[in-house]
C-alpha positions as CSV (number, residue, x, y, z in Angstrom):
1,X,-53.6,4.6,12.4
2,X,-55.5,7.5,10.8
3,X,-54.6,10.6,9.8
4,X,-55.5,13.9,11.2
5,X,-56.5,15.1,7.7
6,X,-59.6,12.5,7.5
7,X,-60.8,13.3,11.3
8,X,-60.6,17.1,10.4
9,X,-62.8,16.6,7.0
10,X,-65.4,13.7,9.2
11,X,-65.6,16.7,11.7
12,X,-66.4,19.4,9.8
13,X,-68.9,17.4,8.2
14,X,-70.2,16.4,11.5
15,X,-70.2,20.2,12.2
16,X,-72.4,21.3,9.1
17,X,-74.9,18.6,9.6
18,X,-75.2,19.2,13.5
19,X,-78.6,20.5,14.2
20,X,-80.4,17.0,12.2
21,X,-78.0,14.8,14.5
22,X,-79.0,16.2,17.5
23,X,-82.8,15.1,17.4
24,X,-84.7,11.7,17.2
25,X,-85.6,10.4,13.9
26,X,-89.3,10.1,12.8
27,X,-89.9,7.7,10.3
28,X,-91.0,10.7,7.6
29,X,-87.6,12.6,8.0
30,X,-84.5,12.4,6.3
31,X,-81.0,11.2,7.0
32,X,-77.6,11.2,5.5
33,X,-74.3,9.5,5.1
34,X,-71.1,11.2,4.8
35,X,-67.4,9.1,4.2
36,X,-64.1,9.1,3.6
37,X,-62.8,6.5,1.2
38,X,-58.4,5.9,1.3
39,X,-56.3,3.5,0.4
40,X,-55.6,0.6,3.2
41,X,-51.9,0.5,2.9
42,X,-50.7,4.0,1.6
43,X,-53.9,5.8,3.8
44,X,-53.7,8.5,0.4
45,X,-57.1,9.7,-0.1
46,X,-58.9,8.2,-2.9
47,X,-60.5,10.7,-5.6
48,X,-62.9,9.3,-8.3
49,X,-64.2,6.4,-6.7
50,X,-67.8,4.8,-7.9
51,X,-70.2,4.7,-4.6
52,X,-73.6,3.3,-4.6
53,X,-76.5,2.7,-2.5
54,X,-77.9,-0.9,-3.6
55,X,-81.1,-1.5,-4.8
56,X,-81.7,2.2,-5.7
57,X,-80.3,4.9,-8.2
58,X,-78.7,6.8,-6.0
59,X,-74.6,7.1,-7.0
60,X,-72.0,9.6,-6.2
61,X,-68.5,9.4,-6.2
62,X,-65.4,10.5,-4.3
63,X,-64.0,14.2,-4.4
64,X,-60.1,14.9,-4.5
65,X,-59.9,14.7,-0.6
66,X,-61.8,11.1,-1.3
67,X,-65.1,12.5,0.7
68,X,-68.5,11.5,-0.2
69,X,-72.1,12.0,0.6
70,X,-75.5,11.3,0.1
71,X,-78.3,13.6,1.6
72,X,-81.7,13.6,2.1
73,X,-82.1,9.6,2.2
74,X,-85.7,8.6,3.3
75,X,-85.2,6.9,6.2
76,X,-85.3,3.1,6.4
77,X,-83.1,0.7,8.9
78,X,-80.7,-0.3,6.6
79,X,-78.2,0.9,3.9
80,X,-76.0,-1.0,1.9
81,X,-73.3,0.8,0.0
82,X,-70.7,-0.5,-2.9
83,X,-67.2,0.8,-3.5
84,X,-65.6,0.4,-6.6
85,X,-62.4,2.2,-8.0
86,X,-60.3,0.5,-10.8
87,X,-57.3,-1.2,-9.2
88,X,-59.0,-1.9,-6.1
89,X,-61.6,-4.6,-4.8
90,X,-64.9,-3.7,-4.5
91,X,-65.9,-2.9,-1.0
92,X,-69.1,-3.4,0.4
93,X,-70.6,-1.7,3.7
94,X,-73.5,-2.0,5.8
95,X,-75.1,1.4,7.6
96,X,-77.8,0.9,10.1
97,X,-80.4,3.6,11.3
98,X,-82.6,3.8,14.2
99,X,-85.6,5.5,14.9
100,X,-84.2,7.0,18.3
101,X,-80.5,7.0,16.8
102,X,-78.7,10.0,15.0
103,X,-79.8,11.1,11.4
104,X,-76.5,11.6,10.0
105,X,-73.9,8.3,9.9
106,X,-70.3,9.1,9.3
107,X,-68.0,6.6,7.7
108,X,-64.5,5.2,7.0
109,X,-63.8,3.3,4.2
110,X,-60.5,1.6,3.5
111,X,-59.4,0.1,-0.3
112,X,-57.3,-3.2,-0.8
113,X,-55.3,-3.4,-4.2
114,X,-56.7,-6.0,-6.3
115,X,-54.3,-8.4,-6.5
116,X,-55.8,-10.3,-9.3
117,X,-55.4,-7.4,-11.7
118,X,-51.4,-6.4,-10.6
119,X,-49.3,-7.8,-13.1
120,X,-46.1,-8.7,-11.5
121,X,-42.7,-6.7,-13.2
122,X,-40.8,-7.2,-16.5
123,X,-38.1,-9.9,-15.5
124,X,-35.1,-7.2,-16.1
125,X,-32.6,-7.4,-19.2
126,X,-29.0,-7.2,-18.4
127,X,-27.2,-4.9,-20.5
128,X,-23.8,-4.1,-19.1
129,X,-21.0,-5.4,-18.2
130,X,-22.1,-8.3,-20.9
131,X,-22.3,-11.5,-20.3
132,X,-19.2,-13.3,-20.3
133,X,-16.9,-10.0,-20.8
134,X,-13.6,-9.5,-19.6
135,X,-10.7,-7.1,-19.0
136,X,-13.2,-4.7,-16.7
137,X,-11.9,-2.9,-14.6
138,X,-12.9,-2.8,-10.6
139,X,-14.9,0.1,-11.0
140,X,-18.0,-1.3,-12.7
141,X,-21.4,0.5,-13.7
142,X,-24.2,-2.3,-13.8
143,X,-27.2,-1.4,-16.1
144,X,-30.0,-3.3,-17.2
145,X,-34.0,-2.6,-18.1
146,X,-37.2,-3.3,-16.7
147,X,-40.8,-2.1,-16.1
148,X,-44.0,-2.5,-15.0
149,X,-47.8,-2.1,-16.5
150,X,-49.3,-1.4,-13.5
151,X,-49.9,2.5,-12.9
152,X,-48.7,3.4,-9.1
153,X,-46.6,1.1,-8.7
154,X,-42.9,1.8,-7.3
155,X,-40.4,-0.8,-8.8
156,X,-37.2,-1.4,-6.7
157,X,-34.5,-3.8,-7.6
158,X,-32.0,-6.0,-5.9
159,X,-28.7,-6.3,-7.5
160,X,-27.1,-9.5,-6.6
161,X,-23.1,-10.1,-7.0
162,X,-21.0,-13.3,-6.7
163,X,-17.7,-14.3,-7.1
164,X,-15.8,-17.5,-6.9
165,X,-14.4,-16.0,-3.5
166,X,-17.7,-14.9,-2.8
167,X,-20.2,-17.9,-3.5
168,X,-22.9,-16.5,-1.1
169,X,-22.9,-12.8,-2.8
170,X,-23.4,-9.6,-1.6
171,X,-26.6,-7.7,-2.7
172,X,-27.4,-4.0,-3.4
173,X,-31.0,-2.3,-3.6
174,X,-31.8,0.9,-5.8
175,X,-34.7,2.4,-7.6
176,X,-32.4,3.0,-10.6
177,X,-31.8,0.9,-13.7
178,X,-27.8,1.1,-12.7
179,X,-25.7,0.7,-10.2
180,X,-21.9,1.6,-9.6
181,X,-19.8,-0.3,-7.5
182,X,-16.7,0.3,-6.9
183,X,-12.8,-1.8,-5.2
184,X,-13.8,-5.0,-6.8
185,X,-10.8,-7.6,-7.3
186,X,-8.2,-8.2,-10.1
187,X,-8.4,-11.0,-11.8
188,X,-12.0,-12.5,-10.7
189,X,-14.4,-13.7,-12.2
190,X,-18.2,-12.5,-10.6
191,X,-21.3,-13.1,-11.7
192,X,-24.4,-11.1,-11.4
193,X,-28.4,-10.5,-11.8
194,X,-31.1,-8.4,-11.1
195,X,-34.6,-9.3,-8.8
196,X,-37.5,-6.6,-9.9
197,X,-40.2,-6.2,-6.6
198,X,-43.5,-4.3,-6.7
199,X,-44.1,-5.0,-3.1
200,X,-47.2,-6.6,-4.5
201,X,-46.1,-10.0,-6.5
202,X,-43.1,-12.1,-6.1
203,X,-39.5,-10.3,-7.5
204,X,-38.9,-11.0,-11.7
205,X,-35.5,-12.5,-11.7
206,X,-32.9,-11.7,-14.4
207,X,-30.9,-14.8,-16.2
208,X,-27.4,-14.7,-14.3
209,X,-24.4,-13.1,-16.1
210,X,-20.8,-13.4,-15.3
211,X,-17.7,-11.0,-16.5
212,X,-13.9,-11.1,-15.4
213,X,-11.9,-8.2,-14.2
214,X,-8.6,-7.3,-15.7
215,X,-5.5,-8.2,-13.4
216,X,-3.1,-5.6,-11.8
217,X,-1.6,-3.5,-13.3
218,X,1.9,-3.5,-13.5
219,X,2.6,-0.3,-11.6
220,X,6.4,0.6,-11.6
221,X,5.9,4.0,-8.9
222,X,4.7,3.6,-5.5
223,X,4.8,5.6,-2.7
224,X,2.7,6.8,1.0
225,X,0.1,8.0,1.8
226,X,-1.6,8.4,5.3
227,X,-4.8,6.7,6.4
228,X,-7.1,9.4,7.7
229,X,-8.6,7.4,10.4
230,X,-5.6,6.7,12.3
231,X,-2.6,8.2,11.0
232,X,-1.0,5.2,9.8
233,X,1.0,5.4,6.5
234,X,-0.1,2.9,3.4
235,X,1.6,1.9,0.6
236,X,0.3,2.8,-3.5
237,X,1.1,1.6,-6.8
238,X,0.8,4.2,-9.6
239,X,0.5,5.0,-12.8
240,X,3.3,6.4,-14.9
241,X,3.7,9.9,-15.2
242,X,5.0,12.1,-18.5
243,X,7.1,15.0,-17.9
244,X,5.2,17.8,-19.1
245,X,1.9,17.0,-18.9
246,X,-0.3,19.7,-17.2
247,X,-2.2,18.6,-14.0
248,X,-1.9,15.2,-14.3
249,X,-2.3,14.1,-11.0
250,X,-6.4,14.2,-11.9
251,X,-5.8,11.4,-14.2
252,X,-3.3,9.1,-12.5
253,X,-4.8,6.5,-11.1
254,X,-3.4,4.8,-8.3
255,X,-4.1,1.6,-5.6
256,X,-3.7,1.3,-1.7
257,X,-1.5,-1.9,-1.5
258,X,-1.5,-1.9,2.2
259,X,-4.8,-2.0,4.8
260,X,-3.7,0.8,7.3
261,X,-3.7,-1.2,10.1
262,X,0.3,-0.8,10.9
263,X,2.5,1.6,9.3
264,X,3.9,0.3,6.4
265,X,6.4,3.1,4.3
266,X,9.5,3.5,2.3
267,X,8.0,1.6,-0.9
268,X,11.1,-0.1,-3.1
269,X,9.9,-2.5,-6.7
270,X,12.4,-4.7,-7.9
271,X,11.1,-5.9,-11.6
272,X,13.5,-8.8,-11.1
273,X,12.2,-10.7,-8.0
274,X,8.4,-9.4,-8.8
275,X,7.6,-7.8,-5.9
276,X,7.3,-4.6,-3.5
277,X,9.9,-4.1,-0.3
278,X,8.8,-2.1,2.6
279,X,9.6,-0.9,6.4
280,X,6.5,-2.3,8.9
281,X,7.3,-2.3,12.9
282,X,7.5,-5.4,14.8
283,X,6.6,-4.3,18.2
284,X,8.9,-1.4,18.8
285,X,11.1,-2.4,15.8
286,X,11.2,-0.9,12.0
287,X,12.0,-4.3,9.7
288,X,12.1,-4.9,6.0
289,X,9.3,-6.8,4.2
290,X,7.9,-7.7,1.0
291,X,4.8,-8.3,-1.2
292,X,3.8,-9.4,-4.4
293,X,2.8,-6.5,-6.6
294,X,-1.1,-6.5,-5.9
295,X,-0.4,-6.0,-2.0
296,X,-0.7,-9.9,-1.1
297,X,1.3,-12.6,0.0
298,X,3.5,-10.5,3.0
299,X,6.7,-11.9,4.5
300,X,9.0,-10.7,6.7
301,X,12.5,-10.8,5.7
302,X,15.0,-9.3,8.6
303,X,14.5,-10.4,12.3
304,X,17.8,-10.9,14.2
305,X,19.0,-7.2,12.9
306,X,16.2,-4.4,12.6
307,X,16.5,-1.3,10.4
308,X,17.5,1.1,12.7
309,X,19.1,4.9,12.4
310,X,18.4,8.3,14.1
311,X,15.2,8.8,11.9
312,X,13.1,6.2,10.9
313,X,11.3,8.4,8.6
314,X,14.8,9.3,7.0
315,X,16.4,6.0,6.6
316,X,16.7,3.9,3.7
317,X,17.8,0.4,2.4
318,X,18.3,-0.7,-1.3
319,X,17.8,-3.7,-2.9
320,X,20.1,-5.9,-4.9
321,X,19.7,-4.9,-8.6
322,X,19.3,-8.8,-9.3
323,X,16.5,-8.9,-6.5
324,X,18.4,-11.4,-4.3
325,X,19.2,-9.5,-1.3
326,X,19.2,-6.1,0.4
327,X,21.4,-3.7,2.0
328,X,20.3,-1.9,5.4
329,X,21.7,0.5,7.9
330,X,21.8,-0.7,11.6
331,X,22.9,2.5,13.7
332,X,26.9,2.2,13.0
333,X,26.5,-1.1,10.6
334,X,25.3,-1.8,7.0
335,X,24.0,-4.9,6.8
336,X,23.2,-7.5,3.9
337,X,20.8,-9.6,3.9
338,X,19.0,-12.4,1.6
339,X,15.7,-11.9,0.0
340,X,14.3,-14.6,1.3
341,X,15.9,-13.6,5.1
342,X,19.1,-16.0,5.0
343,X,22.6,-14.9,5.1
344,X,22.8,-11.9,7.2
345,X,26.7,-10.5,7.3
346,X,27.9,-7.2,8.5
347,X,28.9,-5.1,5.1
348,X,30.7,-1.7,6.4
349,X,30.8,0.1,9.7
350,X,30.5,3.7,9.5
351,X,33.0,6.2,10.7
352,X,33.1,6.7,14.4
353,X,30.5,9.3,16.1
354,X,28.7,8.1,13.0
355,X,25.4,6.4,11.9
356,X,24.2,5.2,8.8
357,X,20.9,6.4,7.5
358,X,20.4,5.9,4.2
359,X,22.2,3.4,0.8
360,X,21.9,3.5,-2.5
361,X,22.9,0.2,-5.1
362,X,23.3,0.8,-8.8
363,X,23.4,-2.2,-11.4
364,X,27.2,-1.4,-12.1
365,X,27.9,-2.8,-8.4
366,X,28.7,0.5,-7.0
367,X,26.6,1.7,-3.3
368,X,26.6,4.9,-1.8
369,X,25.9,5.5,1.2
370,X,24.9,8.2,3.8
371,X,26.5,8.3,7.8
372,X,25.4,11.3,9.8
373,X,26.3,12.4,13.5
374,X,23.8,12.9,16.3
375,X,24.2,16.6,14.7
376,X,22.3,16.5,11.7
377,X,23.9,19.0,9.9
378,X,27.2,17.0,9.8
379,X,27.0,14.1,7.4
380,X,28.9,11.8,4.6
381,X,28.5,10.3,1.7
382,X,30.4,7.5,0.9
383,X,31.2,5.2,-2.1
384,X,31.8,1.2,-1.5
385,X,32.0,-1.1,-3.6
386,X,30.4,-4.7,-3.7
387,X,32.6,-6.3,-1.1
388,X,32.1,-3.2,1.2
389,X,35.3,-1.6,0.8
390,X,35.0,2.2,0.7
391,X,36.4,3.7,-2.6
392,X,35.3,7.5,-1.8
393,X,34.0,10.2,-0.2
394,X,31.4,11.9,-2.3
395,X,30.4,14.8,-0.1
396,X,31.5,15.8,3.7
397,X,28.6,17.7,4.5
398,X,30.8,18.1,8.0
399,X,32.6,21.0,6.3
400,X,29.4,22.2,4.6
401,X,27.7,21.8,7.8
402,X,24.7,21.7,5.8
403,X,21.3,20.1,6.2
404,X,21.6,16.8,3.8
405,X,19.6,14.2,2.1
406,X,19.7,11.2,0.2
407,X,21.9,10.0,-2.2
408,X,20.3,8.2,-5.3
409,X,22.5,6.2,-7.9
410,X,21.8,6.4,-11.5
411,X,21.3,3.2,-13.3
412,X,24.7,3.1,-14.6
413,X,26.0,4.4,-11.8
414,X,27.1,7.9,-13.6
415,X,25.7,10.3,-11.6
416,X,24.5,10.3,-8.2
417,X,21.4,12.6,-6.4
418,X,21.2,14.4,-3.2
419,X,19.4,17.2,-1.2
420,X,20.9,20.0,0.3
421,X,19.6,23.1,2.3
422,X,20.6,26.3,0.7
423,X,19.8,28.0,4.1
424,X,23.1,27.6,5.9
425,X,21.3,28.4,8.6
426,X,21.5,25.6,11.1
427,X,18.0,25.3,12.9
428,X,17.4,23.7,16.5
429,X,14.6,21.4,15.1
430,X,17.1,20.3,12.3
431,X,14.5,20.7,9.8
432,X,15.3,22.1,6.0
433,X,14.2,25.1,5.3
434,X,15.1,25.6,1.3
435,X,16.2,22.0,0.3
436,X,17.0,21.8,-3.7
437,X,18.2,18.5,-5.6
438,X,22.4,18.4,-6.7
439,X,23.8,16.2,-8.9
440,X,27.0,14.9,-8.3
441,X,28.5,13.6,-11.8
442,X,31.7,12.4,-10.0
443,X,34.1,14.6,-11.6
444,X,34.5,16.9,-8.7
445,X,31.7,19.2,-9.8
446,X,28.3,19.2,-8.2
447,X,25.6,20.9,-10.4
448,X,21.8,22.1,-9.2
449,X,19.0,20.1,-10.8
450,X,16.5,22.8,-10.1
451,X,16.6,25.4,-12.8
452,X,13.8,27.9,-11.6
453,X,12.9,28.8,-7.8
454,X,11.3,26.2,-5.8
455,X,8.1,27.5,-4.4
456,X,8.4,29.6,-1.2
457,X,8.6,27.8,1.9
458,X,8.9,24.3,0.5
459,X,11.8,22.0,0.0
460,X,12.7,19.4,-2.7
461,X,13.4,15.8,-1.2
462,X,13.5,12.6,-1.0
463,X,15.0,12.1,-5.1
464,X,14.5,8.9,-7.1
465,X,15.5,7.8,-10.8
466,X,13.2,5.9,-13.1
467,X,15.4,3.4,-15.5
468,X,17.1,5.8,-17.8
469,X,17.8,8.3,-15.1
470,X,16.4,11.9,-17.3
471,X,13.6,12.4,-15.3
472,X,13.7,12.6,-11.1
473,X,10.8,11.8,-9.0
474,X,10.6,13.8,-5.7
475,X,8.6,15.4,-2.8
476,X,8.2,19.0,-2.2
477,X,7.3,19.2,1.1
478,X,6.3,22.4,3.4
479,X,9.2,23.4,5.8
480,X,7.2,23.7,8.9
481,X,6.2,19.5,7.5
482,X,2.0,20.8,8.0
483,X,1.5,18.3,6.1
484,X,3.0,15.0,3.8
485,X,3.9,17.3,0.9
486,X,3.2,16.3,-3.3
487,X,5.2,14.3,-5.8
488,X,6.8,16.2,-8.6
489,X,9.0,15.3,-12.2
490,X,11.0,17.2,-13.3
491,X,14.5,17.0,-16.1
492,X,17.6,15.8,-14.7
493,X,19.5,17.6,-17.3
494,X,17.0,20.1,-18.3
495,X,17.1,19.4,-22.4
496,X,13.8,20.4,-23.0
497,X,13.6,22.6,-20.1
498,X,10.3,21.3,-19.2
499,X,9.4,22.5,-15.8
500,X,8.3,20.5,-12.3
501,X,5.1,18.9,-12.9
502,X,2.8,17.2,-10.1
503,X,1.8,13.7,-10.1
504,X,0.8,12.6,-7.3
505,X,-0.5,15.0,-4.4
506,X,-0.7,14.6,-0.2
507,X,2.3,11.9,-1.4
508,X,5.6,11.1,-0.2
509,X,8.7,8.7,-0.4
510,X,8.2,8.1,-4.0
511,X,9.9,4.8,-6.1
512,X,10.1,4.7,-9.7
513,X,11.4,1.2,-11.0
């Protein structure tokens, strides 16, 4: 369809040369043809090109807005006019007179590229990833070179990826010489090239290259984040943290393990057995299961008894250090239960009025364990050992009638963690309002772990011990809970008094194995 731009400039010339187009031509007077020349596909206006009347020395050629003219012709019948730009195939056009017809002939005069003289593209080099390369990681910036001689032309290029998962590929288009694509797999082996089109010849295609990525890393913190879309809550792996270092959760990199399809929270590693445990519903239900360390290979390990307390979001389990079982609260119950989802027998039944919420199991065999009341200021914590027998009563938040949280065993079982509101204050929506981190070193004397002010407003929860047991992992979280709250480190004993330091950010339930 034509332009606007080229009826406006045939109309003003149309307009200039009105008074000889209105009369009859006599053999002895003059006439002219006026044109616009364009090219076919683009309709751009074409400046500079060559036009002749054959069989005479009359020549002119195109202005910028690819208009023409020749004036004053003597009339005869019969014009024949020739075209030629470089790039383009010549064009040749008839114009016919009469001697009753107009004196001034207006025309439109579309190019074709000459495809004869289009060289196709430079078959693209691949530069990086190299061919055959390994250890990349899934983040990978694809570069190569290519060009073309022909002036004009607009290359665009077609990245093509396979993998041995993927056989058919998956292709990308860009007018760049790179490309970034990003959540490619661990451990696979792809294989990629590159197709150069001009839109005028058939695509240059690269040689085919092939790299491998690097396989997962052996994250030893996870914890939850929430999907966006829907709410849901997904499991990450993480890198390891340093105490001290200064805005650091910029640099740490981390992986969604879980899809966000169901809820899947309260991440727990166990180096032993290899893999990652986790609470998921079935149907109504909250039940334990696990994965392999890269998010794969799910299995459900309780079923008859579901994990089950006042809080969901509160409660805990623990795993066997030796990664063959786990230990779960069931409203009144602790339960133990297989790894593999054999063998569930009661352990201990709480105190009565009382449900368990949350267990802790140390390598030295020792558990500790936390029962509350419907109240949630009034809870215990409680010591058993491995064949369930209760050896002692850590804290009785029921005198303290505090808000309480946790506990967390040390390694060697020297020391155990636990939240408590400083606000005695009891609230009606049981929420903490000033939560800081004790230690309890089992000599009757409970210590803070906090050595400066925790922000305003905020509250320190949800404790866990790397191996070792001199740094805590935590959560401070916003009383009024507007939003998941950020992971923290900070020194259990405070040595080096190094302050609180963020890791991870809009981050909760944190595991540090």
């Amino acid at each position: 369809m034509r332009t606007p731009n080229y009826l406006l400039l045939l109309g003003m010339l149309a307009i200039a040369c009105h008074s000889c187009s209105e009369d009859p031509i006599s053999p002895n007077l003059e006439v002219a043809i006026q044109g616009v020349v364009f090219d076919q596909d683009t309709e751009e206006p074409q400046a500079n090109c060559r036009v002749t009347i054959i069989n005479t020395f009359d020549v002119t050629q195109t202005d910028s807005s690819g208009v023409f003219s020749f004036d004053s012709l003597q009339f005869q019948e019969n014009y024949t006019l020739r075209f030629e730009k470089t790039g383009y195939e010549d064009q040749t056009i008839s114009v016919r007179f009469s001697i009753d017809g107009a004196s001034l002939r207006e025309i439109e005069v579309p190019l074709e590229l000459d495809r004869t003289i289009n060289a196709p593209p430079e078959i693209p080099a691949l530069i990086e990833p190299e061919n055959q390369a390994d250890e990349q990681t899934t983040t990978v910036t694809f570069r190569w070179t290519s060009s073309t001689a022909n002036v004009g032309d607009d290359l665009q290029y077609q990245l093509y990826l396979y993998s041995d998962q993927n056989p058919t590929g998956t292709s990308y288009v860009t007018t760049d010489t790179f490309l970034a694509i990003s959540e490619l797999s661990f451990d696979t082996r792809y294989f990629w090239q590159v197709a150069a089109d001009d839109q005028v010849n058939e695509p240059t295609t690269s040689a085919l290259f092939s790299f491998r990525t690097g396989p997962f890393p052996n994250f030893r913190v996870h914890f939850v984040r929430e999907d966006p879309s829907n709410g849901n809550f997904v499991i990450y792996a993480g890198e390891t943290p340093e105490l001290g270092v200064v805005n650091q959760e910029d640099s740490l990199s981390s992986i969604a393990l879980t899809d966000g399809q169901r809820s899947c929270w309260r991440p727990h590693l166990n180096v032993l057995a290899n893999r990652v445990a986790y609470l998921s519903f079935v149907g109504a239900e909250a039940h334990i299961f696990t994965m392999d360390r890269d998010g794969s290979n799910h299995r459900q390990v309780t079923n008859l008894r579901s994990v089950s307390s006042f809080n969901l979001l509160e409660v805990n389990y623990a795993w066997a250090p030796n990664g063959g079982a786990f230990l779960y609260p069931h409203d009144d119950k602790l339960f133990v239960i297989n790894e593999n989802g054999t063998g569930l027998r009661e352990f201990a039944t709480a105190d009565v009025g009382f449900s368990f919420v949350e267990v802790s199991w140390s390598s030295q065999g020792l558990i500790a364990a936390r029962m509350q009341r419907a109240d949630r200021y009034q809870s215990k914590i409680v010591m058993y050992n491995e064949e369930g027998v209760a050896v002692d009563t850590l804290l009785d938040a029921e005198a303290r009638g505090r808000w309480i949280g946790g506990p967390v065993l040390s390694e060697g079982a020297d020391f155990a963690l636990f939240t408590e509101d400083r606000d005695a204050q009891q609230y009606p929506d049981e929420r903490p309002r000033r939560a800081w981190i004790l230690q309890d070193g089992f000599q009757g004397t409970i210590r803070q772990v906090n050595t400066e002010a925790i922000p305003p407003n905020t509250s320190d929860l949800m404790p866990a011990l790397p191996p070792g047991g001199e740094i805590v992992m935590f959560v401070s979280r916003p009383s009024n809970n507007a939003s998941l709250g950020d992971i923290y480190i900070m020194e259990v004993s405070n040595v080096t008094g190094e302050t609180r330091s963020l890791t991870f950010s809009n981050a909760t339930m944190p595991d540090w194995q």
